[in-house]
C-alpha positions in Angstrom: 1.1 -68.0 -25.1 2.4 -70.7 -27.0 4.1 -72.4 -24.2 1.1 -72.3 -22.2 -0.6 -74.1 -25.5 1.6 -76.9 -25.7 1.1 -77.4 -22.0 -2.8 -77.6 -22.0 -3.0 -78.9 -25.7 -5.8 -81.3 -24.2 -7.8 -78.8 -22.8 -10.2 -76.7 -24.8 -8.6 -73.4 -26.4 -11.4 -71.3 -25.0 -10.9 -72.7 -21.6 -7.1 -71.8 -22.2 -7.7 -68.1 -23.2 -10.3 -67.6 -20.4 -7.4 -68.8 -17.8 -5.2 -66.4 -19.1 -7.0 -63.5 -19.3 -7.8 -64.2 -15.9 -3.8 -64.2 -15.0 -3.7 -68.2 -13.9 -0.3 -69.6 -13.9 0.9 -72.5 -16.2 1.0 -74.6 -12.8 -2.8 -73.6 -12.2 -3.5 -74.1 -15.7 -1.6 -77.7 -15.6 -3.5 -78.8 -12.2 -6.8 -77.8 -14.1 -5.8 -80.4 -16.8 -4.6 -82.9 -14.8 -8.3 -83.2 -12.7 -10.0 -83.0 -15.8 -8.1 -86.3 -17.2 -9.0 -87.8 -14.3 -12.4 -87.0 -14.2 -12.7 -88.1 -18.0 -10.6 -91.2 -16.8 -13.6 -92.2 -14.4 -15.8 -91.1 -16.5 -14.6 -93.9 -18.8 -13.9 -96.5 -16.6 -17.5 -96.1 -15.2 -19.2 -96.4 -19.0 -16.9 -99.8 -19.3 -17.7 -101.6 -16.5 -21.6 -100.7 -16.7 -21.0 -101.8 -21.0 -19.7 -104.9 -19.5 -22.0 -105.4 -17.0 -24.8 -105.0 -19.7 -22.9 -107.1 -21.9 -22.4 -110.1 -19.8 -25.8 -110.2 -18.5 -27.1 -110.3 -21.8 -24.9 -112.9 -23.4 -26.2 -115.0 -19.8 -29.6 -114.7 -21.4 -28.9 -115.5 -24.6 -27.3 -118.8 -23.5 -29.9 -119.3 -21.6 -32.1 -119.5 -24.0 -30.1 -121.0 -26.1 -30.1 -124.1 -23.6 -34.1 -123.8 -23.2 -34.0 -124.4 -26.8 -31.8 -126.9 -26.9 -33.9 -129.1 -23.9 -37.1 -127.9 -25.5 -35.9 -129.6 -28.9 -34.9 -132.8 -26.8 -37.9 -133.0 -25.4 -39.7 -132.8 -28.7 -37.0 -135.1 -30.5 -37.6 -137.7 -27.4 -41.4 -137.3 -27.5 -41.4 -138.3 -31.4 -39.6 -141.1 -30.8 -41.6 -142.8 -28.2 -44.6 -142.1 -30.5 -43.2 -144.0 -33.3 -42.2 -146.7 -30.4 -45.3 -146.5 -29.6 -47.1 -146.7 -33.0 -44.7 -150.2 -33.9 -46.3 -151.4 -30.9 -50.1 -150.9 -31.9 -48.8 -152.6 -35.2 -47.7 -155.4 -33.9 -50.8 -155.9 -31.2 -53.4 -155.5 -34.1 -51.8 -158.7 -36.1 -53.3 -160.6 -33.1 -56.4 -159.3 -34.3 -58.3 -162.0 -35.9 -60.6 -161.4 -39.5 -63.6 -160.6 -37.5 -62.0 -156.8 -36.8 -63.0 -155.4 -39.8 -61.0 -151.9 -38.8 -59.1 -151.1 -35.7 -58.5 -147.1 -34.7 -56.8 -145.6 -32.2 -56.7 -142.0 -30.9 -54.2 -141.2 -28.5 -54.4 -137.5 -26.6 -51.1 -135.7 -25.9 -51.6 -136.2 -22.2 -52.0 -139.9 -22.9 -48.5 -139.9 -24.8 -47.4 -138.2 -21.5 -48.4 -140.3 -19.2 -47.4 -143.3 -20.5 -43.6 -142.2 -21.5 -43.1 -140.8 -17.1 -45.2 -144.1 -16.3 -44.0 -147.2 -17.6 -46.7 -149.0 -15.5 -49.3 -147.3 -17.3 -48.4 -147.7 -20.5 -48.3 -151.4 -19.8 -51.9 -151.8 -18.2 -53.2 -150.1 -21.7 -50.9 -152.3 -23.9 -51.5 -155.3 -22.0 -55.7 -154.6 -22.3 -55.5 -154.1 -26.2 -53.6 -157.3 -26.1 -56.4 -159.5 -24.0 -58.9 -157.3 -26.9 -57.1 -159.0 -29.7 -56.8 -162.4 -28.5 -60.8 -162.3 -27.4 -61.3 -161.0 -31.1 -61.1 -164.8 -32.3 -64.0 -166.2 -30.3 -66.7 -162.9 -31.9 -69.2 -164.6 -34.4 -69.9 -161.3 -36.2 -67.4 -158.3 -37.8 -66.9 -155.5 -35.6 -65.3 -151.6 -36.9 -63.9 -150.8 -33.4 -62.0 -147.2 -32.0 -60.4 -146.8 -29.0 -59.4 -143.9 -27.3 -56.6 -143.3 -25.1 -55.9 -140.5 -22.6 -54.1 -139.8 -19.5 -56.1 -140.9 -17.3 -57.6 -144.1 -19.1 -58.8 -145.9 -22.0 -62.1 -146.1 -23.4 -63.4 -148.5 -26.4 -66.2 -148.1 -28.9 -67.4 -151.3 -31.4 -69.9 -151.0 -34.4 -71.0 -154.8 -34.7 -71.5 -155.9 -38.5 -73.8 -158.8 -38.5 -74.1 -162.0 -41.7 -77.5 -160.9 -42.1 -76.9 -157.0 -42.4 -78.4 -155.7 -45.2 -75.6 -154.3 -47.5 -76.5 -150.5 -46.6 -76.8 -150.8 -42.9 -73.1 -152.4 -43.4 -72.7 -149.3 -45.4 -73.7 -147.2 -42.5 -71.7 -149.0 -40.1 -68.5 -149.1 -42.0 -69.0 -145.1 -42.7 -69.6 -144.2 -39.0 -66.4 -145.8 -38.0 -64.5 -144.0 -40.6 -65.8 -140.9 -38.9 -64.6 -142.1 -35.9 -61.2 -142.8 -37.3 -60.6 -139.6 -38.5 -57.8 -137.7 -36.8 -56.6 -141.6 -35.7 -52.7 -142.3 -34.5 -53.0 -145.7 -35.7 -55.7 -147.2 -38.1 -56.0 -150.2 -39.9 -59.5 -151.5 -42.2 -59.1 -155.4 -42.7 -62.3 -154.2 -44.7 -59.7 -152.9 -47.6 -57.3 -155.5 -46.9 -59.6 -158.2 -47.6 -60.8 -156.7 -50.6 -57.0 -156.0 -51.8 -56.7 -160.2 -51.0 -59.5 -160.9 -52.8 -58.4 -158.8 -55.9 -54.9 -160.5 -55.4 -56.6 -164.1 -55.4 -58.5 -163.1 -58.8 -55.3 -162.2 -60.4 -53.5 -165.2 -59.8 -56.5 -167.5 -60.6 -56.6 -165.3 -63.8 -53.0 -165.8 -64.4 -52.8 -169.6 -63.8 -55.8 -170.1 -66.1 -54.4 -168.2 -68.8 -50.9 -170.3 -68.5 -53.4 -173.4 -68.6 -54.8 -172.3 -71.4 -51.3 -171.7 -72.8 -50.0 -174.7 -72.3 -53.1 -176.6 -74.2 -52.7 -174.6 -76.6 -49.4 -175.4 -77.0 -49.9 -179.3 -76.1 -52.8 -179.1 -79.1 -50.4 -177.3 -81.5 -47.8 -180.4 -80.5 -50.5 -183.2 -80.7 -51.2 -181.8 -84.3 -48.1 -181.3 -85.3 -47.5 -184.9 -84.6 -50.4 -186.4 -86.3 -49.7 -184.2 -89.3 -46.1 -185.8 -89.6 -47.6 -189.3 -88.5 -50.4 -188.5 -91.7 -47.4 -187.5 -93.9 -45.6 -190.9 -92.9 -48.4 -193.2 -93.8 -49.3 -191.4 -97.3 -45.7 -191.5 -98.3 -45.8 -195.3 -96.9 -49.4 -195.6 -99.6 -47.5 -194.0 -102.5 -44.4 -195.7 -102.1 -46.3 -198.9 -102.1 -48.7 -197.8 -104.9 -45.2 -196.8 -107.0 -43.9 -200.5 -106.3 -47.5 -202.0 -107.3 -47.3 -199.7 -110.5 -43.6 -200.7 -111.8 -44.3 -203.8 -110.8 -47.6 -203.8 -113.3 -45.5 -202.1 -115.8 -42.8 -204.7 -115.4 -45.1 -207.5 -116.1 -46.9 -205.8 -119.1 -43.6 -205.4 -120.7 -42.8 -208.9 -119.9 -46.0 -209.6 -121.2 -45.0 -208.1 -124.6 -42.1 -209.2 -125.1 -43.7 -213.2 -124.6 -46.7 -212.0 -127.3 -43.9 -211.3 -130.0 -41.8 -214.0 -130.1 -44.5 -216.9 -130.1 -46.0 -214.8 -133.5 -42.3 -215.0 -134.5 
């Protein structure tokens, strides 16, 4: 019994028992054992290919996404940096601008971004227009607050005129109605702001260079006196140094004088 253990020692003991009770050789019992290895051979083989089959397919899709992610981050990094590109531009275009553009907005869709990054052409037509905008800008007699919107498939321009003889709550109304429209702007500027920023600038160095004026009289008065005070000093100690010479001199004679009256009485 124990030989026929150690020969089936990978085959369950019931299995083993049940064979011998039933009279099965040790060959019988060893041909049993042997089919059974192989079957739990396939039986593994099988369950690693189909793990590896599983595995490989899903480390594909995880490097595929992976590489999504990576051109979906490109595409982002690239889009952000045409915008900025973009937003120099504007900057430089609206210092063409002359004084008479009190504020200058600019709303840009997502579709208009687009468009003009694949198409080169179109983003030039669009630059080129707010270009010919800001050089006309220096003929217009009056102030305009003016937003411009650009999309995909064009460009569109709105201007709130500001006229000399506006009375100071229609300007009002007009400056606050272009704010509105500025709101949610890609680029804005308000020359409105600026000038009053230059004109506060302008105060502070008048104010400054008449205080330093002021200063410097001061100073030139505090000089000037100071002089005259020495030149008052001078002459008084000129008077009493002549008035001391006329004095010993009146002494000198009144002694002189004395000495004379004594000896004639002598």
């Amino acid at each position: 019994m124990l030989s026929y253990l150690n020969i089936v020692e990978n085959i369950d003991i019931k299995e083993v028992i049940a064979m011998q009770i039933s009279g099965y050789s040790s060959a019988a019992m060893l041909a049993y054992r042997s089919s059974g290895m192989k079957q739990k051979a396939g039986t593994v083989k099988m369950q690693d290919f189909s793990q590896m089959v599983q595995n490989t397919s899903a480390q594909a899709t995880s490097q595929t996404d992976k590489t999504a992610a990576t051109k979906e981050v490109s595409e982002v990094d690239e889009m952000a940096a045409f915008k900025q590109e973009i937003y120099e531009e504007l900057a430089e275009i609206d210092k063409m601008n002359s004084s008479a553009i009190l504020s200058n907005s600019v709303h840009i869709t997502e579709d208009g971004f687009k468009r003009m990054k694949e198409d080169p052409a179109y983003r030039k037509e669009i630059m080129d227009w707010l270009r010919a905008d800001a050089r006309a800008s220096h003929g217009v007699p009056f102030g305009v607050h003016v937003t411009t919107t650009i999309t995909g498939a064009g460009a569109t321009c709105y201007g709130a005129n500001v006229y000399h003889d506006d009375s100071a709550a229609t300007k009002a109304a007009k400056k606050d109605l272009a704010d509105k429209k500025a709101e949610g702007s890609f680029y804005h500027s308000d020359r409105t702001y600026a000038d009053r920023r230059a004109a506060q600038r302008k105060r502070d160095r008048e104010y400054v260079a008449s205080e330093r004026q002021k200063r410097e009289l001061m100073q030139k008065m505090t000089l000037e006196k100071s002089i005259d005070q020495k030149a008052q000093r001078q002459l008084l100690d000129q008077k009493a140094l002549a008035q001391n010479v006329v004095d010993q001199k009146y002494v000198q004679d009144y002694l002189l004088g004395m000495q004379e009256s004594k000896s004639w009485n002598i």
